[in-house]
C-alpha positions in Angstrom: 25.7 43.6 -37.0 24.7 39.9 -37.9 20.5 39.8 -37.8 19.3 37.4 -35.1 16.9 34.8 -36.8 13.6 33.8 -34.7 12.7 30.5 -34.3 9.5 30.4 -36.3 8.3 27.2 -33.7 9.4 28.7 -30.9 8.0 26.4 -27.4 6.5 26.6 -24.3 6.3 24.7 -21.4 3.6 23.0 -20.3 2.0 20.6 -17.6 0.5 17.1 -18.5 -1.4 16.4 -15.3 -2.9 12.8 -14.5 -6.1 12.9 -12.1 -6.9 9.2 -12.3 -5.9 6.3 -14.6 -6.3 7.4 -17.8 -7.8 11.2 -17.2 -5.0 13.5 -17.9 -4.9 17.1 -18.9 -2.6 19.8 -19.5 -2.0 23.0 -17.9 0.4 26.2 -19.0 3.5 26.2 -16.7 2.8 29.1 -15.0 -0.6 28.1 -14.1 0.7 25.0 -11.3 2.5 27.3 -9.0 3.1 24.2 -6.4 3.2 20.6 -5.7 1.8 20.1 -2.0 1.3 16.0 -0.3 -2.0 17.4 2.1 -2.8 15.6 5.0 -6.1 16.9 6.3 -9.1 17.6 4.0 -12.0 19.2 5.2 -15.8 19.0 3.8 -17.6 21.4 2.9 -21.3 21.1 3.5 -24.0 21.7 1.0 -21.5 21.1 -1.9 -21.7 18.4 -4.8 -19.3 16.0 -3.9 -17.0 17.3 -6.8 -15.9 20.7 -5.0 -17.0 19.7 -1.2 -13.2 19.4 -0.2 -10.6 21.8 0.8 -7.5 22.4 3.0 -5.5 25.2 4.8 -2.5 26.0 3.1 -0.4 29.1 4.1 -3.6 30.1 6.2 -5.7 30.1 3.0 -8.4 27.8 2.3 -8.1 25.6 -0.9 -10.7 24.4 -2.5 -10.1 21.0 -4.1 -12.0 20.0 -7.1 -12.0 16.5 -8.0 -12.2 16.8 -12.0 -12.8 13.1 -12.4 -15.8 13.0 -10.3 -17.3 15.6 -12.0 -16.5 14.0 -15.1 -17.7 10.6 -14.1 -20.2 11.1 -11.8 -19.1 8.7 -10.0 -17.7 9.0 -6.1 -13.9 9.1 -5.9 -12.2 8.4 -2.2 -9.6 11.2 -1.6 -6.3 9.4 -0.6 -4.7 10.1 2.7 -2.6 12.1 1.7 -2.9 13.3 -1.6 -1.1 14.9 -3.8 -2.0 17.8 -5.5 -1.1 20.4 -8.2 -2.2 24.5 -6.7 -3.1 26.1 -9.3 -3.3 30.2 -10.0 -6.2 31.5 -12.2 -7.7 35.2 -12.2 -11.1 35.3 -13.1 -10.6 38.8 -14.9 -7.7 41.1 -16.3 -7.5 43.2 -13.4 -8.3 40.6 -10.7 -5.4 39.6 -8.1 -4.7 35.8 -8.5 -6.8 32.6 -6.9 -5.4 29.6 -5.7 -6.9 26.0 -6.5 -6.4 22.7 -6.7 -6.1 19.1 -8.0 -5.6 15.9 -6.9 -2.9 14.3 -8.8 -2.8 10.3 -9.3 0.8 10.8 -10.6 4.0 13.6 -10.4 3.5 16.1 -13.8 5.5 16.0 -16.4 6.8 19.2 -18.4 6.4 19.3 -21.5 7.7 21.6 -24.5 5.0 22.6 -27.0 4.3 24.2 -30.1 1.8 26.4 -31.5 1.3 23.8 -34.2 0.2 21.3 -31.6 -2.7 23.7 -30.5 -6.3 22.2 -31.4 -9.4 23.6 -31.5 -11.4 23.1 -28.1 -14.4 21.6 -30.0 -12.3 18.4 -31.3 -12.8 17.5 -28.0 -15.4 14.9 -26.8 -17.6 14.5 -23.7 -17.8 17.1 -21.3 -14.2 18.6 -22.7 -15.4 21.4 -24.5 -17.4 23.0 -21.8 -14.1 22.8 -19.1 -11.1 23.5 -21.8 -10.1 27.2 -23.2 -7.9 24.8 -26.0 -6.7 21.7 -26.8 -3.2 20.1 -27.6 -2.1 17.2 -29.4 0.9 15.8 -28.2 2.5 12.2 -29.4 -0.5 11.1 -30.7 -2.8 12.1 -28.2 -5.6 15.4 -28.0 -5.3 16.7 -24.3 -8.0 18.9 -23.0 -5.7 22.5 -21.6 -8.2 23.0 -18.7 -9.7 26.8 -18.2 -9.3 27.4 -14.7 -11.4 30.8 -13.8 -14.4 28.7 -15.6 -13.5 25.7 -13.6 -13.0 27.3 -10.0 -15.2 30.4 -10.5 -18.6 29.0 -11.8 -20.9 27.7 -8.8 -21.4 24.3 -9.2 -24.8 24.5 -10.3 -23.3 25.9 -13.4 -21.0 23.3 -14.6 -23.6 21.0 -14.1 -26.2 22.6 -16.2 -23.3 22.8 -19.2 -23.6 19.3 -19.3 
């Protein structure tokens, strides 16, 4: 029997998201579990502006944070009919999966990665560090790999105060 040899750089795939011109991220593939164009965004009252949206999806409500905002500060118009990356996150081992999402300024694009590519989350700058489990260069580029149960389960208070 002939041994089989392991790749010793074996890849993944992963999502490069773009939020807004020139805000991109990346996500692991199984964390975007659907593309969905929504056509009627709800407020939420009492919210920063950030995480004050949702919509009903499969009779679920979705929140919708607005990354950019939060990383801006500045207000951000959600389009018409945006479209946006649900994402799945647990916020512990045991815990059944939540549901997210994104508003996307562009269609992902899957990418195949290395472990060699992975970066340490403090090479980061800005606010990065305090919304990224890792980071990963990729052509030339360090891209923030977003931690979703931070993002999604803090209250908003909290993210604030990490900046």
């Amino acid at each position: 029997m002939e041994a089989v040899q392991q790749d010793p750089n074996p890849s993944l795939s992963a999502w490069r998201l773009t939020l807004s011109d020139g805000l991109e991220i990346v996500l692991a593939q199984g964390e975007v579990k659907y593309l969905e164009q929504v056509t009627e965004v709800v407020t939420v009252p009492g919210l920063p502006a950030y995480s004050s949206q949702a919509f009903v999806w499969r009779e679920q409500l979705i929140p919708l944070l607005q990354l950019s905002q939060l990383l801006t500060s500045r207000p951000l118009t959600c389009p018409q009919a945006p479209l946006v990356a649900i994402v799945a996150y647990r916020s512990g081992a045991n815990e059944t999966l939540q549901l997210g999402a994104l508003p996307l300024a562009g269609k992902p694009e899957l990418l195949q990665v290395t472990a060699e590519q992975a970066r340490p989350v403090d090479s980061l700058s800005g606010r990065w560090p305090h919304l990224s489990c890792a980071a990963l260069s990729y052509e030339d580029r360090l891209y923030p790999v977003l931690d979703l149960s931070h993002l999604f389960d803090s209250t908003p208070q909290a993210l604030i105060t990490l900046h």
